[in-house]
N, C-alpha and C positions, 0 to 999 in steps of 0.2 A: 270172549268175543273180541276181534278186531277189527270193531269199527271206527273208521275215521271219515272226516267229514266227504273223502271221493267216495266212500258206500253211502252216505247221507244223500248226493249229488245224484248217482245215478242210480239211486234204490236196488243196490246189491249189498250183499250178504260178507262179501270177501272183500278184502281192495288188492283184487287181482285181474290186473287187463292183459289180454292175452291179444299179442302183439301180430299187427298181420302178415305173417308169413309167406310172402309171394316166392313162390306158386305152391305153396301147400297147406294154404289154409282152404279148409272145405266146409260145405254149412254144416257138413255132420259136426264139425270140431267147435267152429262159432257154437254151435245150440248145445254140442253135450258142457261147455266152460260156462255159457249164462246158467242152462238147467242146473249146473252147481254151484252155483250163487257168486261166482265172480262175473267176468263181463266179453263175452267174445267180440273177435272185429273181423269183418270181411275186407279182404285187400280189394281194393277198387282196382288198380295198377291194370293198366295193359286191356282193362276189361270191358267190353261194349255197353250201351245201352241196356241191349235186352239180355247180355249173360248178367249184368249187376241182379237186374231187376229178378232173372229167375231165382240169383242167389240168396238174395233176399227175400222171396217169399218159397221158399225150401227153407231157410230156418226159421220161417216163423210155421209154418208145419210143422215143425219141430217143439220149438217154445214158444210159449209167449212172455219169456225173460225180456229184458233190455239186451239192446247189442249194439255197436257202432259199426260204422262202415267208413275205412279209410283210404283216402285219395294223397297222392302223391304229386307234389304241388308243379314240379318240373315235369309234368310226365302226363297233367292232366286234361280229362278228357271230357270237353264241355258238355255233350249229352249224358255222357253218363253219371257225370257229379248233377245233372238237374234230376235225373233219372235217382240219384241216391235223396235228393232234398223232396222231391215227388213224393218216396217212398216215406220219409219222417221219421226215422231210426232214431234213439234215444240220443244219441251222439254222432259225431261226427268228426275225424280226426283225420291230418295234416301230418305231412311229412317232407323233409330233403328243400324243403326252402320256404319262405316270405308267405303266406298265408293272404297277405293285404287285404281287400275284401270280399274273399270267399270265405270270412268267417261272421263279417253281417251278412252275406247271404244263408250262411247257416243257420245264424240266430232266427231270423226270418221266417227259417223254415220248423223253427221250433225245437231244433237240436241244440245240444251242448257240445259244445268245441273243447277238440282237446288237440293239441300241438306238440310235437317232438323237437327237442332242440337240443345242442350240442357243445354249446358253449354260454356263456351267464348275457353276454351282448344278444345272443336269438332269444333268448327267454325275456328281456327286456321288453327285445321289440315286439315278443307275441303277447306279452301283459298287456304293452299298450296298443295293441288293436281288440282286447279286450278277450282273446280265449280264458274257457272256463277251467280248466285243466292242463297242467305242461305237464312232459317226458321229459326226463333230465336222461339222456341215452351216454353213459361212459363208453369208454373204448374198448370194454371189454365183449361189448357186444356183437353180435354176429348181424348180417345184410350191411347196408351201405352206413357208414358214418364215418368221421373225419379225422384223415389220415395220419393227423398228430394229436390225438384228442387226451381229451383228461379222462383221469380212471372215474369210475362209479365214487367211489369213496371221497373224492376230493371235490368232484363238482356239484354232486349231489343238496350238501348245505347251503354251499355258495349259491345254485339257483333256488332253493327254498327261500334264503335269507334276501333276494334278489326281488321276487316278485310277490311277496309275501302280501295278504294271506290266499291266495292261489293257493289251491292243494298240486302238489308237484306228486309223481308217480318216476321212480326210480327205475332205470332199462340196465340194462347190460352186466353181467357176471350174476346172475342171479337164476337159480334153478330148482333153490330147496328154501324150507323152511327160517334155515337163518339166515339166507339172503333175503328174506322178506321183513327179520325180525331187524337185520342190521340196517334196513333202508328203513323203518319205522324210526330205531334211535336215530338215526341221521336229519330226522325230521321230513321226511316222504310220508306221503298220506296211501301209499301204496306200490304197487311194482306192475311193470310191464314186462312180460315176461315172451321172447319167442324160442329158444333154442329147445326148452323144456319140452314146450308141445310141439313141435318139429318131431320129436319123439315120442309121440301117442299114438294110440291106436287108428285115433278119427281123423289123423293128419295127411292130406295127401301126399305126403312126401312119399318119393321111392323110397322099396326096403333098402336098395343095398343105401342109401341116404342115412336112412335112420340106422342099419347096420354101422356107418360109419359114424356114425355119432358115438355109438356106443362104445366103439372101439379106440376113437381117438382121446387123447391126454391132450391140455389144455393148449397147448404148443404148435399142435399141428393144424393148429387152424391160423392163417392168416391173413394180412392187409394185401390183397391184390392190388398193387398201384398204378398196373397198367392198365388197369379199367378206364386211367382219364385220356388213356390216347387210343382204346377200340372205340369209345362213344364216343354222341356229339356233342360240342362244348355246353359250358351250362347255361342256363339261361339266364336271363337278367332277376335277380332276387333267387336264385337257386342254390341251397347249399353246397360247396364242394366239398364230397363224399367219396368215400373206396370203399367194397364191399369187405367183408372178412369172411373167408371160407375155409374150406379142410382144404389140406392140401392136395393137387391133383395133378394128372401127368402133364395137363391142358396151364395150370397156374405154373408149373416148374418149368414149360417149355418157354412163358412168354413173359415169367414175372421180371428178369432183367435184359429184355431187348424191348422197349418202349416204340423206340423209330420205327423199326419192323413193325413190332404190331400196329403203329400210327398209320401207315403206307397201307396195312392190309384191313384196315378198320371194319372196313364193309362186308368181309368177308370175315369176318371173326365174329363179327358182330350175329351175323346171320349162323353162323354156325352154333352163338352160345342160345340164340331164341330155338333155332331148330332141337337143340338137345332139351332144351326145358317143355317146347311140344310133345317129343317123343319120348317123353318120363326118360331120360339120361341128364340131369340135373346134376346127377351124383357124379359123372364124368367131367365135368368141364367147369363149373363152379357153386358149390353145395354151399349156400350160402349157412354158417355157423359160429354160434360165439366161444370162447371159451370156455363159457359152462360145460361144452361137451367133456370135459377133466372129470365134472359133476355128474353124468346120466351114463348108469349103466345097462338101463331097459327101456323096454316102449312098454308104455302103461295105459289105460283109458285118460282121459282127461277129466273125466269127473272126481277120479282116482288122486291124478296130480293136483286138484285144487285141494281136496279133503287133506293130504297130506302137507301141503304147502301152510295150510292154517294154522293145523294139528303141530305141526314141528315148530312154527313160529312160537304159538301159546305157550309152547314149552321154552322152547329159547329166553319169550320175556320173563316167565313165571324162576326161571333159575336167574337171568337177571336181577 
């Protein structure tokens, strides 16, 4: 068994969180990752009041596991982060900046806080507002993180050793079993995992998305940089973040004209939300980590956690 003290915390079986994949995390995926004993998350991002609240109780229809529901701190949206603290979900996680205190609001609400950070100075600053759990996310990782970042392997201890004893949960280049076994020795109390279930069955992702997952080598996915001149600037305590995705006709037309795209912001901008409404995601930016090198199928989720443990145990057992 691999238990560590983030299964102790949020009474799971696995120490595996399954990272919220905006726009293709669905309850069916949050409930079949808790129903296997790791921990699903509902992306808050972008999401109203009353779609949170139906999401939310559509996976608990489903399970009565634990699960968190994640808000995106530059991005968030006041009735609906009260609408998640209303709700009392076992956790509650933070993302892309300053958390400040919307994480005593969370305590408050009876949830355990968990925060994603990117470098060993955000995980200071999220110790000391007192989150129960930090994401150490390397650069290897696919959606938005920081355009010169450190790998998995490198930053990993260093924020272990940083906020310790915090249980830290390792993000990025991880999709299998010894990526789970080598964020353990690294001293990770577990892994965050999104690119893996992007390709499951229960994931909303488009097929040709998950097709191109399957089909890309670790390479063709990249740091879209002009993403800081379609959107609007960041906000005060907001991480500065670039997404990493596959590459697309949409990234290669615009990845080295910045001005242009700056000039025509509003209009790009609107073009990449309209394609993520009308399931064309996979057109214009598929967001992906390099793990896609690593996945050559779409599996159940229940599927990928069983394996994820199974291949660990073995990885330390030859250790």
């Amino acid at each position: 068994m691999l238990r560590t003290p983030f299964c102790e915390l949020l009474d799971v079986e696995a120490p595996i969180l399954q990272a919220p994949i905006w726009p293709a995390t669905s309850p069916e995926l949050v409930a079949a990752v808790s129903g296997a004993g790791a921990i699903g998350t509902i992306a808050g991002i972008f999401g109203t009041a009353d779609g949170l609240r139906g999401q939310i109780e559509r996976v608990r229809e489903l399970t009565d596991r634990p699960f968190v529901v994640n808000h995106v701190v530059s991005t968030l949206d006041e009735d609906a982060f009260q609408a998640t603290l209303d709700a009392q979900p076992a956790a509650v996680s933070f993302a892309l900046g300053d958390p400040g205190a919307l994480v005593e609001r969370a305590h408050a609400a009876g949830a355990i806080v968990i925060h994603q950070v990117h470098t060993v100075a955000q995980a200071r600053e999220a110790a000391a507002l007192g989150v129960d759990v930090g994401i150490a996310q390397g650069s290897e990782a696919g959606g938005q993180g920081m355009a010169a970042g450190v790998g998995t392997m490198a930053l990993v201890p260093q924020v272990v050793d940083a906020v310790a004893p915090i249980p830290v949960l390792a993000a990025g280049g991880i999709a299998d079993g010894r990526g789970l076994a080598a964020a353990l020795a690294l001293g990770a109390a577990g892994v965050n995992v999104g690119t893996r279930f992007l390709a499951s069955e229960e994931a909303s992702t488009e097929e040709a998305w998950k097709q191109g997952i399957i089909d890309a080598e670790s390479e063709d996915t990249v740091r879209f940089e002009t993403w800081g001149a379609i959107v609007p600037p960041p906000a005060p305590g907001a991480y500065r973040v670039v997404p990493r995705v596959l590459r697309t006709e949409f990234v290669s037309r615009w990845e080295s004209r910045p001005d242009e795209a700056a000039d025509e912001s509003e209009r790009l901008l609107a073009e990449i939300m309209a394609a993520v409404g009308e399931g064309r995601t996979h057109e214009i930016l598929p967001f992906t980590g390099q793990t896609a090198g690593l996945i050559r199928d779409v599996q159940p989720a229940a599927k990928i956690v069983k394996n994820l443990v199974a291949e660990a145990e073995r990885a330390v057992e030859l250790g």
